[in-house]
C-alpha positions in Angstrom: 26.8 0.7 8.9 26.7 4.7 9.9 26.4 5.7 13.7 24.8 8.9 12.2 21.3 10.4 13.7 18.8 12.1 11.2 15.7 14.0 11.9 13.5 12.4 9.8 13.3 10.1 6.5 11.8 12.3 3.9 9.9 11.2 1.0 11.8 12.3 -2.2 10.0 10.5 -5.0 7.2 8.4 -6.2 6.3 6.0 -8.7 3.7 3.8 -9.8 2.6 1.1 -12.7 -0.5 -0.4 -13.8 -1.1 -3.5 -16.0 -2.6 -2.6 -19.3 -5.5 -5.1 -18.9 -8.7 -3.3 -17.4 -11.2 -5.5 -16.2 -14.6 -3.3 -15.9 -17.9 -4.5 -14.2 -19.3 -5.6 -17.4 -16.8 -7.8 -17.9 -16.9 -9.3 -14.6 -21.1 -9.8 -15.1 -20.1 -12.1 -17.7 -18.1 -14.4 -15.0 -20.1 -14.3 -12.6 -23.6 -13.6 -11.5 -22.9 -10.1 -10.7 -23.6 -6.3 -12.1 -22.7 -3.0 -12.1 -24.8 -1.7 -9.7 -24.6 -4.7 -7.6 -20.1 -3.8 -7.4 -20.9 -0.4 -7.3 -22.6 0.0 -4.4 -21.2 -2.6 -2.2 -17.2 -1.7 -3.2 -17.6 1.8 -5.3 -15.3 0.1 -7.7 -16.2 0.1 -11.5 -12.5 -1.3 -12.9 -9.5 -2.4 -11.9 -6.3 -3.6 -13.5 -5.7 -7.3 -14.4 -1.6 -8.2 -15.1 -1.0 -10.4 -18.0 -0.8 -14.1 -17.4 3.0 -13.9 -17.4 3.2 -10.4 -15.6 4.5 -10.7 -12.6 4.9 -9.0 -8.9 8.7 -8.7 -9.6 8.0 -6.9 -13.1 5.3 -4.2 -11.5 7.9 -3.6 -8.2 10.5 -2.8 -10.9 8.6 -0.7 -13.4 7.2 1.4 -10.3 10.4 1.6 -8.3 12.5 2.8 -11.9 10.1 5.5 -12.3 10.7 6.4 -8.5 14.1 6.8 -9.6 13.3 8.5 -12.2 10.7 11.0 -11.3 13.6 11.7 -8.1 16.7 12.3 -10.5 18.3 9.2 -8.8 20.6 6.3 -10.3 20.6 2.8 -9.0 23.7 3.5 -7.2 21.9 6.0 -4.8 20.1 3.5 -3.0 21.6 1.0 -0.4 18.2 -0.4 1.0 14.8 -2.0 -0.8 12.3 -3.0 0.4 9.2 -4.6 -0.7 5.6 -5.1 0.6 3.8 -7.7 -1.1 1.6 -10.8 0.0 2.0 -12.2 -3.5 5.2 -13.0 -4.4 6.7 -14.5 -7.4 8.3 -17.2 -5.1 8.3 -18.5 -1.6 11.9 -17.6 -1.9 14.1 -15.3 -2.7 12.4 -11.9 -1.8 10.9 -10.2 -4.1 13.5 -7.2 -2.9 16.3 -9.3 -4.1 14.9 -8.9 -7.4 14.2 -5.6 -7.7 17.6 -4.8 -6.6 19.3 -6.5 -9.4 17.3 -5.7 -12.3 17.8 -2.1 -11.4 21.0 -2.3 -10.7 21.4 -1.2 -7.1 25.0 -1.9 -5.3 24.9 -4.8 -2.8 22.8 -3.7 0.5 20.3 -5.0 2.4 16.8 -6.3 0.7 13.7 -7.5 1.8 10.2 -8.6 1.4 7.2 -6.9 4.2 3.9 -9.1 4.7 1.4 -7.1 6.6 -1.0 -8.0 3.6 -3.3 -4.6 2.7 -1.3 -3.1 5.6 2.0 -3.9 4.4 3.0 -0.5 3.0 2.6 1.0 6.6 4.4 -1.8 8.0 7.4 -0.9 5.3 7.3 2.7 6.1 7.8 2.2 9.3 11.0 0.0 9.0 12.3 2.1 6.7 11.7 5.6 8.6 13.5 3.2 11.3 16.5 2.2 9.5 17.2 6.0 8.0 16.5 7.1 11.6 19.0 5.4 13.7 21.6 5.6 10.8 21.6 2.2 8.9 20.3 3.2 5.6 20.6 6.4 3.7 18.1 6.1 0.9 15.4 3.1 0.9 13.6 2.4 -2.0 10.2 1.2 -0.3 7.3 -0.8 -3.1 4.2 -2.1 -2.3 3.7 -4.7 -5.2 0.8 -7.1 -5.6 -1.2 -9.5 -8.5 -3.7 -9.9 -6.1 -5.4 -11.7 -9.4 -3.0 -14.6 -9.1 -5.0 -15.6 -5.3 -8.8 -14.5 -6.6 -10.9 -17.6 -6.5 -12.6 -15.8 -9.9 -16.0 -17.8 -9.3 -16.4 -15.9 -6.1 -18.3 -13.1 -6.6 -17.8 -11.4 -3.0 -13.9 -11.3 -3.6 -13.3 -11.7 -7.4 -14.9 -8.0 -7.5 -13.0 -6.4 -5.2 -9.1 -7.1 -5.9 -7.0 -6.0 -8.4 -2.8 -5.1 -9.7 -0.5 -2.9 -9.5 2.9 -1.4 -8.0 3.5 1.7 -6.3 7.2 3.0 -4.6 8.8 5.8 -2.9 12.2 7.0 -2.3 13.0 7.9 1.1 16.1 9.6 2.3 17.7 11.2 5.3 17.0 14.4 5.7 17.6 17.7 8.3 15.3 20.3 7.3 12.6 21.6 9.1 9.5 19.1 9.1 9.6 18.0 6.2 9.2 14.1 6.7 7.9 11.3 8.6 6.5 12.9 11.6 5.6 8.8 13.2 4.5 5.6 12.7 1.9 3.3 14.6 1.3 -0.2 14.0 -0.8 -2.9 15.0 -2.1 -6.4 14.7 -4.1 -9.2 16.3 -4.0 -12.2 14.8 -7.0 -13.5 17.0 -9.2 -11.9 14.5 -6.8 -14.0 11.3 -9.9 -16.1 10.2 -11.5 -12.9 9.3 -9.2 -12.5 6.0 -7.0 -15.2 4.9 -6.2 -17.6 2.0 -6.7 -21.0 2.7 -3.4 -22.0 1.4 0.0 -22.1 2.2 3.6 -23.8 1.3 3.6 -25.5 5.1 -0.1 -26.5 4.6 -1.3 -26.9 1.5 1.8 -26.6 -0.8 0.0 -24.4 -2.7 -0.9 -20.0 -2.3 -4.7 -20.8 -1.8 -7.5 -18.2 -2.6 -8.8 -15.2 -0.3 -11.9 -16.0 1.7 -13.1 -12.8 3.4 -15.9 -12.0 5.8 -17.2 -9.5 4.4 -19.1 -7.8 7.6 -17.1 -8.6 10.2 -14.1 -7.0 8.3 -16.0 -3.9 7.4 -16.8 -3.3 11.0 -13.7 -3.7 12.4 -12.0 -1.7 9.4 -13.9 1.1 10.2 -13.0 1.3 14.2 -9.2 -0.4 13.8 -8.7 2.6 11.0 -10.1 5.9 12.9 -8.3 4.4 15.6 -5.0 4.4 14.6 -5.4 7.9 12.8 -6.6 9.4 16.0 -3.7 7.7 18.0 -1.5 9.6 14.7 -2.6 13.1 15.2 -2.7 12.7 19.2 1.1 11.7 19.2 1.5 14.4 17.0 -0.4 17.0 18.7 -2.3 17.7 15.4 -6.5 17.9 14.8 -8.1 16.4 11.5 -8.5 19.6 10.5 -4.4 20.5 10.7 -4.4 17.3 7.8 -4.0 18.6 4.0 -4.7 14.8 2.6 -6.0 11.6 3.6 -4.7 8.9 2.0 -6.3 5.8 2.7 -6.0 2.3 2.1 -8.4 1.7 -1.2 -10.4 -1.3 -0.2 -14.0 0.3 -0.2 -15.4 3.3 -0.8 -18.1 2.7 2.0 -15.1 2.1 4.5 -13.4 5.4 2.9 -16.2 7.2 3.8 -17.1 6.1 7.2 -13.5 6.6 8.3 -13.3 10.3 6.9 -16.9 10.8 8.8 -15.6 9.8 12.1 -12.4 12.0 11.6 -14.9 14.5 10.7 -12.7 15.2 7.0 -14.8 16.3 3.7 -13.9 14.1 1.0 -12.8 16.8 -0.8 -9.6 15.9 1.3 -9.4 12.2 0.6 -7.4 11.1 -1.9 -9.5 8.3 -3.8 -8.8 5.6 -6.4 -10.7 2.7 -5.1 -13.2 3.5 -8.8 -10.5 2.6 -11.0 -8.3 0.8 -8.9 -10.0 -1.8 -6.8 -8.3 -3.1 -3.9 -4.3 -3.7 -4.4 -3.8 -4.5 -1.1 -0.2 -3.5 -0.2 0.4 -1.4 -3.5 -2.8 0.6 -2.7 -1.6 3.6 -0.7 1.8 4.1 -2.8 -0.8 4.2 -5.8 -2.7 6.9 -4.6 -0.1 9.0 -2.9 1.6 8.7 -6.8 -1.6 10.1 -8.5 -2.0 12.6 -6.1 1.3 13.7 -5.9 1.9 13.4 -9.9 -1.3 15.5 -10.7 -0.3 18.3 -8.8 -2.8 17.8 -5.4 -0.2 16.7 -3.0 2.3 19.2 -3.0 6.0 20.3 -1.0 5.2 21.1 2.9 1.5 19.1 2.9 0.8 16.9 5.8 -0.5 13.6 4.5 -2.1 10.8 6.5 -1.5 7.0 5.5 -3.9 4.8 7.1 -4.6 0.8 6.1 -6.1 -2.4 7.4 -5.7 -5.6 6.6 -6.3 -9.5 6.9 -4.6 -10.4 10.3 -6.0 -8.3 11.5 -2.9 -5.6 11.2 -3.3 -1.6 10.7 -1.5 1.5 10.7 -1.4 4.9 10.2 1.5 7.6 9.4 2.0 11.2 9.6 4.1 12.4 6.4 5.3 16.2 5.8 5.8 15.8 2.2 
């Protein structure tokens, strides 16, 4: 371990994947009772992606984290930390880190596994700004990775709808220069509110990973608060306004909740990065998805400021400030 103090943890690369399977509205009106317009209005999601029956959380974390890699000019020997946020792993045990680490390669070094659910990408962003901060990590190769299909009771049509698959990663380094970076962090949870959002399984309860059962209401209302919270706690640390903010990049859970949040922060959607159409909701892989696109198709660019802001079951949010 280094005694060495850096600036900030820049973000040098992303990388996503995406199971071939789509699953559209259509289809899911012939699984349930269900429609287009009926998804569409309540979620603003008209497909998702579906991995293959033997696709797993392990394979998307990999595929996304190579092209991270990749997309950086990196090898496997470059990194010395990984990290993974998931809430769906292939096993109880080993991490799905551990994994990752060895079928890319990467040197011995420490690797682990985030659950913070939807807001488990925050909640890995923030330990890895933390390690590259105070000096024990150099480069972290952070993935939010989750087959949210695998926990979908798929005769529930108020869940079934909403989640979906998928991998997203960054590379994060130490770096010196200017503000390039991640400006802060801020976390929460309250686990009072846990009945909210949960699976009722377990491997201490149940032995088995049980299906999400969601409150639908209750967590739309407290989405909406927890989330322009959090952001406004972000830009106040920060000494930023809403208006200072390049890109929004939000947790894709709902378009309704997109838009409510962006209306209290007073931000066009022209601003917001969205994905929630074609994505659904991939929980912890949701943000490093949409950061990917944006970043990939040209909208995020060097020397934007970029908010990440998510929710999930818990309840546990967050929000960071990114110079990218």
């Amino acid at each position: 371990m280094t005694t060495a103090m850096f600036s900030r943890a820049v973000i040098r690369a992303t990388g996503a994947y995406l199971p071939a399977k789509i699953l559209t509205n259509a289809d899911l009106a012939q699984m349930v009772d269900t429609s287009d317009e009926w998804i569409v209005q309540r979620s603003g999601i008209k497909s998702r992606h579906i991995a293959a029956k033997d696709e797993t959380t392990g394979d998307m974390a990999t595929a996304a984290g190579r092209m991270a890699l990749e997309r950086g000019g990196l090898n496997a020997g470059d990194i010395d930390t990984v990290i993974v946020a998931t809430t769906t792993p292939d096993q109880t045990f080993p991490a799905v880190a551990v994994q990752v680490q060895d079928r890319l390669g990467i040197p011995a070094g420490a690797a682990f596994d985030v659950q913070a659910v939807c807001s488990g990408f925050i909640y890995g962003l923030g330990v890895a700004n933390s390690f590259i901060r105070t000096g024990q990590a150099r480069r972290v190769l952070l993935i939010g990775a989750e087959k949210m299909s695998s926990i979908v009771d798929w005769t529930d049509r108020t869940t079934c709808v909403l989640f979906a698959d998928g991998a997203g990663a960054v590379v994060l380094e130490a770096g010196e220069e200017g503000d390039r970076g991640v400006h802060s962090v801020h976390l929460h949870a309250k686990g009072a509110q846990r009945e909210m959002l949960y699976t009722n399984g377990g491997p201490s309860t149940t032995r088995t990973s049980g299906h999400i059962v969601m409150h639908g209401r209750e967590v739309f209302k407290y989405a909406v608060n927890y989330m322009a919270e959090v952001v406004n706690e972000a830009l106040a640390h920060n000494k930023v306004k809403a208006q200072d903010i390049d890109w929004l990049v939000p947790h894709q859970a709902n378009i309704r909740i997109i838009e409510a949040t962006a209306e209290k922060l007073h931000l066009p959607l022209s601003k917001v990065v969205v994905t929630v159409e074609r994505h659904g909701n991939t929980s912890a892989a949701s943000i490093p998805l949409a950061l990917h696109e944006a970043v990939a198709d040209g909208r995020i660019k060097p020397g934007h400021l970029v908010l990440l802001e998510a929710m999930g079951g818990g309840f546990t949010w967050g929000a960071a400030l990114v110079r990218m």
